[in-house]
Every structure is written in structure tokens, then in C-alpha cells.
C-alpha positions as CSV (number, residue, x, y, z in Angstrom):
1,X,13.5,5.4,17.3
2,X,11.3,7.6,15.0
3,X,11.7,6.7,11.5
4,X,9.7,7.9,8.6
5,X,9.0,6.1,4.7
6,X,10.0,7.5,1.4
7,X,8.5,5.4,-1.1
8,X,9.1,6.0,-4.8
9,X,7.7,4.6,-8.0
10,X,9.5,6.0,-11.5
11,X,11.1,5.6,-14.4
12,X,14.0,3.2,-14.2
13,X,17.7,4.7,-15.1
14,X,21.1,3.6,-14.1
15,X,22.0,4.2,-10.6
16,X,18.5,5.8,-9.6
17,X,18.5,3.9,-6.0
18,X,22.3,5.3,-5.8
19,X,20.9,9.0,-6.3
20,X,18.0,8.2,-3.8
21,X,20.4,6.8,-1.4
22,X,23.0,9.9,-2.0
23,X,20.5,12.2,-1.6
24,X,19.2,11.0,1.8
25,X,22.8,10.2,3.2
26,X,23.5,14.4,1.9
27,X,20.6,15.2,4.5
28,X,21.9,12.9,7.1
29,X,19.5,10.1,7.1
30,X,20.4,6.3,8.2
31,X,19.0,3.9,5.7
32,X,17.2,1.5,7.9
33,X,16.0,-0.6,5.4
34,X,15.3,-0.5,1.8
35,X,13.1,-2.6,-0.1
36,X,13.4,-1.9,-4.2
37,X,12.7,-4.2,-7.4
38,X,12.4,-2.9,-11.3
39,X,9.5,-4.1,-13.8
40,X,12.0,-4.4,-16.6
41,X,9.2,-5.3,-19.3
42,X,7.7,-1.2,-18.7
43,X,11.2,0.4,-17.3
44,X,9.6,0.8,-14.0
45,X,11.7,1.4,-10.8
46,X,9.8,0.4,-7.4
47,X,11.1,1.2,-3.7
48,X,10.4,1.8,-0.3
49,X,13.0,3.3,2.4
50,X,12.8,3.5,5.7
51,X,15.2,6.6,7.0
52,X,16.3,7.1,10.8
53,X,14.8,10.6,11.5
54,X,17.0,11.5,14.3
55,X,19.8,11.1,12.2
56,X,18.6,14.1,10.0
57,X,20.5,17.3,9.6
58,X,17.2,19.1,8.6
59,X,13.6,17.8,9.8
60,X,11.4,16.0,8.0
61,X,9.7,18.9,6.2
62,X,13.2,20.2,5.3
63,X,13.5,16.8,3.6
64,X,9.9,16.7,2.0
65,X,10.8,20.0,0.7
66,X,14.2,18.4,-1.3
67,X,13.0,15.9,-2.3
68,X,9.7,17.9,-3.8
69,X,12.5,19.9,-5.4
70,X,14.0,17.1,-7.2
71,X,10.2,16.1,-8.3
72,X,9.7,19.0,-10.4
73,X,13.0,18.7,-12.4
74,X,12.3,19.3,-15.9
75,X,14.7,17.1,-17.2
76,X,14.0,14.2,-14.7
77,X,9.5,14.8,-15.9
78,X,11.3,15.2,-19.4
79,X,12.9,11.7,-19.4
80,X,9.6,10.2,-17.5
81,X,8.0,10.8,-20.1
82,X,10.0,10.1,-22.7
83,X,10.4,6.2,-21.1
84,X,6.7,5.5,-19.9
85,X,5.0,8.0,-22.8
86,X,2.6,9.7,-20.0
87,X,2.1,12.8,-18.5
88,X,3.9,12.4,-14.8
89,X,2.3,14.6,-11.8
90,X,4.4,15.2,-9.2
91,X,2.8,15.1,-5.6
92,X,3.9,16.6,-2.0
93,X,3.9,14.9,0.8
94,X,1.3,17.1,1.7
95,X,-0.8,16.3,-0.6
96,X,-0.3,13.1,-0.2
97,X,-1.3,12.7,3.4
98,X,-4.1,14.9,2.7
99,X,-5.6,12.4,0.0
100,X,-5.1,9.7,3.1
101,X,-6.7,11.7,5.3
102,X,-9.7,12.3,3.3
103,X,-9.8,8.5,2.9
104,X,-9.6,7.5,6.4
105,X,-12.2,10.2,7.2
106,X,-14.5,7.9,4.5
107,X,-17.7,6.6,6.5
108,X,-17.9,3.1,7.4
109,X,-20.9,2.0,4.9
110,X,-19.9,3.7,1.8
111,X,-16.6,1.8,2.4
112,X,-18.1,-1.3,3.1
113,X,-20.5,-0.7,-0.1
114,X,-17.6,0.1,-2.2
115,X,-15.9,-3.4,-1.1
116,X,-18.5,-5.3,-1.9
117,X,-18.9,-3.8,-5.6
118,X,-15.1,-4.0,-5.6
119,X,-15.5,-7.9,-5.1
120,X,-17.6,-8.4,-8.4
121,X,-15.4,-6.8,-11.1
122,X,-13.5,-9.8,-11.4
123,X,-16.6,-12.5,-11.0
């Protein structure tokens, strides 16, 4: 079955993975399996969803698209920043997969350079 990952990182609040769970249940999607924890000492909220994709009412765009929506609240940006004291930027999926792509599409020795200077920061 095709299946696709939502993962979030935010500002903790009461019943955040509720609203997350709420919202993809109001687009049709089957919960396969949810991994979440919180970093209580910096209010942090963790999590990783995989959603059945056949299950949706909408495809997954239409569901990129809500959940983009919800990304630019003003009052949800309002309270990150209130909680964490830093600007939050908001990216698409889009966006997203674009930065990936451009990674993947990184040659093999600048990689393999970048790795090896990597390795010596914490010598």
C-alpha cells in the first residue's frame, strides 16, 4: 500500500498530536504509525506519521496544500515564537523535496570531502 510521511517538529502545546491526528483523519488518512516524543527542557514537540494514501479523500498535494495552510497561521508562528523566541519559517513540501533533490544531485567527491571535514569538528 502507498503510504506517505508527515513529519513535524514545533512548539509544544496541549493536544498538538490530537490536532495533527484530527486534521489528517478530516482528510481521510489511516494513521499507520506514529512515532512522537517532546524535549520538555525547550518546549519542543517531535513526530513522524506515516498516513495510508489510499485512504485519502483528496490526493497528497490536496493534503500538502492543508497542511501548508495551517503553517502560515499567524497565531500558530505567533505562539512559536513566543515559546522558542525565534523567527519560524514555514516550508512546503515543495520546497522541501526540492532542497533533497539538490542534495542527492551533490557529486560524489565534494560529499565525500565534506564527510571527512565533518569527522574532525569533534576531534
Amino acid at each position: 500500500m502507498h503510504s506517505t510521511l508527515l513529519k513535524v517538529s514545533c512548539p509544544d502545546r496541549v493536544g498538538l498530536l490530537a490536532r495533527i491526528a484530527n486534521f489528517v483523519a478530516e482528510q481521510g488518512g489511516n494513521l499507520k504509525e506514529v512515532h512522537q516524543f517532546t524535549d520538555p527542557a525547550e518546549g519542543w514537540f517531535f513526530s513522524r506519521m506515516e498516513i495510508e494514501t489510499h485512504t485519502l479523500r483528496c490526493d497528497v498535494k490536496a493534503l500538502r496544500d492543508a497542511f501548508d495552510a495551517t503553517m502560515k497561521d499567524r497565531q500558530f508562528i505567533a505562539e512559536a515564537k513566543k515559546m522558542t523566541g525565534l523567527d519560524v519559517i514555514a516550508m512546503t513540501g515543495e520546497q522541501v523535496e526540492g532542497i533533497a533533490k539538490r542534495i542527492a544531485m551533490t557529486p560524489k567527491e565534494i560529499v565525500d570531502k565534506t564527510v571527512s571535514m565533518i569527522g574532525t569538528f569533534g576531534d
